[in-house]
C-alpha positions in Angstrom: 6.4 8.4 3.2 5.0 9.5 6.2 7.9 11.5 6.8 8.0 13.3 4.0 4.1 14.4 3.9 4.9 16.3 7.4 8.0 17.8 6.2 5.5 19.4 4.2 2.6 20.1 6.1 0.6 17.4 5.2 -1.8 15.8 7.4 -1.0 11.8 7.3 -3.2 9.4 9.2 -1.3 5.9 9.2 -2.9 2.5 9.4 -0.3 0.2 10.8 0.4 -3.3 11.2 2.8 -5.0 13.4 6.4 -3.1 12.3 10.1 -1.7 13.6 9.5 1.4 11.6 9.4 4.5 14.4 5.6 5.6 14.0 5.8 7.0 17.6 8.4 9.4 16.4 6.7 10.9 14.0 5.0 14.2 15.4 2.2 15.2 12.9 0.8 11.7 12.0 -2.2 9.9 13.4 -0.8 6.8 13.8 -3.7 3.8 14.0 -2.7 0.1 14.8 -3.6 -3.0 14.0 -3.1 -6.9 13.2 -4.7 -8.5 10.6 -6.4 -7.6 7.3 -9.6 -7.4 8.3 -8.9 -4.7 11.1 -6.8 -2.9 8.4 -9.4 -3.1 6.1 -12.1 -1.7 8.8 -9.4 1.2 9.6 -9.2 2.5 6.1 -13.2 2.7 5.3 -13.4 4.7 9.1 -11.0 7.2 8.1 -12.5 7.5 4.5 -15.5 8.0 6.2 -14.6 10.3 8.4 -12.2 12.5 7.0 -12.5 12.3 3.4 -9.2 12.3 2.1 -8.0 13.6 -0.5 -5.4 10.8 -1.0 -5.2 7.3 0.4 -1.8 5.9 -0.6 -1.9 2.1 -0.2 1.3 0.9 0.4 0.8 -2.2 2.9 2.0 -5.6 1.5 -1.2 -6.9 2.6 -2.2 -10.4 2.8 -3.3 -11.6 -0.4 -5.0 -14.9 1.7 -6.6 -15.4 4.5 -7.1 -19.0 7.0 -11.0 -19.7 5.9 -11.5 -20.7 9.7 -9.5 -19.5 13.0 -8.5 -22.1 15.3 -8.4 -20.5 18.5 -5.2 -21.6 21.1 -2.6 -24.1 20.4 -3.3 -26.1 18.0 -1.7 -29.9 18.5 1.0 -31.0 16.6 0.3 -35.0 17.2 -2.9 -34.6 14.1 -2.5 -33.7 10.7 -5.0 -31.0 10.0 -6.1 -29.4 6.6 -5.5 -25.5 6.1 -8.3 -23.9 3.7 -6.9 -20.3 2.5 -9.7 -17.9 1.1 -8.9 -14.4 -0.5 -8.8 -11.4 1.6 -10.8 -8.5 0.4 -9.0 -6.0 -1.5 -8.8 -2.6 0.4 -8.2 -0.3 -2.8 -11.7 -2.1 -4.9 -14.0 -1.2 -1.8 -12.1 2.5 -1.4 -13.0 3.0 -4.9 -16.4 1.1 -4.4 -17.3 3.0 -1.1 -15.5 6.5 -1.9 -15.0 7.0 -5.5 -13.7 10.9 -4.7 -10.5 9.7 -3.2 -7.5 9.5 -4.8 -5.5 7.0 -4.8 -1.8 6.3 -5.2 -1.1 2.2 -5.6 1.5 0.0 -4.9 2.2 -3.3 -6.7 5.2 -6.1 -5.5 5.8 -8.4 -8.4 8.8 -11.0 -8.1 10.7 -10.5 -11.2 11.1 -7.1 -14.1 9.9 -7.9 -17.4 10.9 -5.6 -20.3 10.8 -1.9 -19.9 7.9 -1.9 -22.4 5.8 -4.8 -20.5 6.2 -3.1 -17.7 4.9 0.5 -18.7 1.8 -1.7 -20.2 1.3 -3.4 -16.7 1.5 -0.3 -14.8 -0.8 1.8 -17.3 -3.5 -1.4 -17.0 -3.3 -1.7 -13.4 -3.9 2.1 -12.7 -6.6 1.7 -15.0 -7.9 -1.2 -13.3 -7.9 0.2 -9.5 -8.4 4.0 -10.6 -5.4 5.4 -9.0 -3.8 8.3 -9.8 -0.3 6.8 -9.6 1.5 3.2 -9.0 4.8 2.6 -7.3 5.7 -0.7 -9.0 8.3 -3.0 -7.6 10.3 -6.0 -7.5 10.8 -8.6 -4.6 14.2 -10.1 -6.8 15.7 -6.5 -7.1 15.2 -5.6 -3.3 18.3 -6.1 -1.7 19.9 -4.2 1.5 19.4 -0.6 1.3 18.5 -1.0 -2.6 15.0 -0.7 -3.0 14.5 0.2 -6.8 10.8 1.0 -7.8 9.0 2.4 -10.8 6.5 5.1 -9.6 4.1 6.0 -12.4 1.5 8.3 -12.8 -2.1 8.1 -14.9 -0.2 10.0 -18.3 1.8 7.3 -18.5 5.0 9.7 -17.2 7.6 8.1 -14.7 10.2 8.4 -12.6 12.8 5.2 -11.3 13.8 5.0 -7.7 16.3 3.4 -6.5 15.5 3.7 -2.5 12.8 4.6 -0.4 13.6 8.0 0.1 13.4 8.6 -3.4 10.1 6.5 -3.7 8.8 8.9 -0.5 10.4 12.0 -2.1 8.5 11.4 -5.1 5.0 10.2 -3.7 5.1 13.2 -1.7 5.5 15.6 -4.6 3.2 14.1 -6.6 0.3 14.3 -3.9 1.2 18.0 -2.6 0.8 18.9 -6.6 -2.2 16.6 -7.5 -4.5 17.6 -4.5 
């Protein structure tokens, strides 16, 4: 994605986590890093801050929980011990919370495709539920190899199936070069 926004001139800052994909390489983007959701989370409302952007695309499969309590060092494998997990925040709610002018394009992972039908009506609630301007909607049991088949809607309920993620980049890109 980030590829194809400087192929056309537009300026990308990407928040990172802990990836093989060639950041470094890439010669017009920002490129900030982090670990966890928290610093990703704290990342996202700096740059909103400020830069005030006209798109934030959120595509990281971020954590959906979070260890209530961090043990710090090793932690001994002679005890049983008790793991509490606690939701993480949602990074698109407190964009639209915090800065309401930004646009947003979303990205949803579900496991498995429903019917053509169900899944316009998910993606047409969703947008509506997280204001974003678009959704690139996916499926874990269809990823496979090089396959990466997606849905990619936008607000009026148009869309467009992808099949890899150049065509998912291709796609996002034109839609936020002719949105902005």
């Amino acid at each position: 994605i980030c590829r194809a926004l400087e192929k056309k001139g537009i300026k990308v800052i990407a928040v990172v986590g802990p990836c093989e994909a060639p950041f470094d390489k890439l010669k017009k983007t920002s490129v900030v890093r982090i670990e966890t959701v928290h610093e990703m989370h704290e990342q996202v409302m700096k740059i909103c801050k400020k830069f005030h952007p006209d798109f934030a695309i959120l595509s990281a499969a971020v954590l959906d929980f979070a260890p209530n309590e961090v043990q710090k060092g090793k932690v001994s494998s002679r005890n049983s011990w008790n793991l509490k997990l606690v939701p993480t925040p949602k990074i698109i709610d407190e964009v639209n919370r915090r800065f309401p002018k930004v646009k947003k394009v979303a990205f949803k992972l579900e496991w498995q495709s429903p019917s053509l039908k169900e899944v316009k009506k998910f993606a047409l609630e969703n947008m509506k539920a997280k204001s974003s301007e678009a959704l690139c909607l996916n499926y874990l049991s269809q990823i496979k190899g090089k396959a990466h088949p997606a849905f990619l809607f936008s607000k009026d309920g148009s869309y467009y199936k992808a099949n890899s993620k150049q065509e998912i980049a291709r796609w996002i890109c034109d839609f936020v070069r002719f949105s902005a």
